[in-house]
ZAMARGU-4260 file (C-alpha; in steps of 0.2 Angstrom, whole numbers, plus 5000, padded with zeros to 4 digits):
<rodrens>
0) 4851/4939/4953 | 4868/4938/4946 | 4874/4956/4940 | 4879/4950/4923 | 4861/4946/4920
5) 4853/4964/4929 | 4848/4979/4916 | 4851/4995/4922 | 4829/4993/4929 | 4834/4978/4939
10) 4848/4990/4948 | 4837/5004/4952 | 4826/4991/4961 | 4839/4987/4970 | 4835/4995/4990
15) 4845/5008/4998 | 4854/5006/5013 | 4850/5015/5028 | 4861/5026/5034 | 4877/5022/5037
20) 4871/5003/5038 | 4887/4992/5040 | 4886/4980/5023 | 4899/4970/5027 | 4910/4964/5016
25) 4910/4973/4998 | 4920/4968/4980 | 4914/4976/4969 | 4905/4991/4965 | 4891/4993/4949
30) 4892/5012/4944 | 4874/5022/4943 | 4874/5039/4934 | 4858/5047/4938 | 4848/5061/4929
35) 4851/5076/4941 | 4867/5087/4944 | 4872/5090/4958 | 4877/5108/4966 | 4895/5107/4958
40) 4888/5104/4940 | 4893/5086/4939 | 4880/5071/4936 | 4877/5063/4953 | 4880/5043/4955
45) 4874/5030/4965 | 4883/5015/4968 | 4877/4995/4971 | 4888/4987/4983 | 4892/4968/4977
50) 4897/4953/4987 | 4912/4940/4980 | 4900/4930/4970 | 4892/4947/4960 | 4875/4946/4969
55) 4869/4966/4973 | 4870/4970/4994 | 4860/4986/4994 | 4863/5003/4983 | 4874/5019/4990
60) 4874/5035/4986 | 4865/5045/4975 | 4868/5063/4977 | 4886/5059/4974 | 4897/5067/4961
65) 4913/5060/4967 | 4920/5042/4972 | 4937/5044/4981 | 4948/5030/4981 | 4961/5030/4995
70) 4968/5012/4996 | 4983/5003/5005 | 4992/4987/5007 | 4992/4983/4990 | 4973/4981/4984
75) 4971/4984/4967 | 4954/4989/4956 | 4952/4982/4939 | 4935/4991/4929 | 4924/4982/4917
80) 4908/4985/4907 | 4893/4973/4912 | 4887/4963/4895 | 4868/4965/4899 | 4867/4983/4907
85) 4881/4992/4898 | 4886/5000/4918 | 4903/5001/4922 | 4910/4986/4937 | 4923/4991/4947
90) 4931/4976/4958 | 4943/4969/4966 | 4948/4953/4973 | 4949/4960/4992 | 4935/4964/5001
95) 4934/4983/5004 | 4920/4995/5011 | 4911/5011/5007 | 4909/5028/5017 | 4891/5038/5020
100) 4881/5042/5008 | 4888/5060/5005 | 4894/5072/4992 | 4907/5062/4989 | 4907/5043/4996
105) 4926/5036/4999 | 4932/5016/4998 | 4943/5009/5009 | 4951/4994/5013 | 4938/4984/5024
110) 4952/4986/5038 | 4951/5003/5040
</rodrens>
């Protein structure tokens, strides 16, 4: 299914990845914020990696409170609001990837 037409239900449905599972290629990223706080007072987030055509991969995450963004080589990361679900898109037009699943998850380029 197309992330334009999920609700925020069809993302929670979406499965987790296994632990540091390699996903592959990612573009964009659906942003998550859960219920519970994390240790550091902060809402925790999970994240739903996307492929180039906005179709969901797995979901990351969850006992995050912070995405760290180190990029190189010129990638840039434009934001948008999903018209069904309301949740916020990051993407880009280059493939990237996504660290573990911890505290705070970081996104590279898929290079490094």
């Amino acid at each position: 299914m197309n992330i334009c037409e999920m609700t925020r239900k069809d993302f929670d449905l979406v499965r987790k990845r296994g632990w540091d599972e390699n996903i592959g290629e990612i573009y964009s990223l659906i942003i998550l914020p859960e219920r519970h706080k994390h240790d550091s007072g902060y809402r925790c987030m999970s994240f739903v990696a996307c492929d180039k055509v906005n179709n969901p991969i797995c979901k990351c995450g969850g006992c995050t409170d912070d995405l760290a963004i180190g990029i190189q080589d010129k990638i840039y990361f434009s934001m948008d609001c999903l018209p069904k679900s309301g949740l916020l898109h990051l993407w880009s037009d280059r493939p990237f990837s996504i660290g573990s699943d911890l505290s705070t998850i970081s996104i590279q380029n898929k290079n490094q």
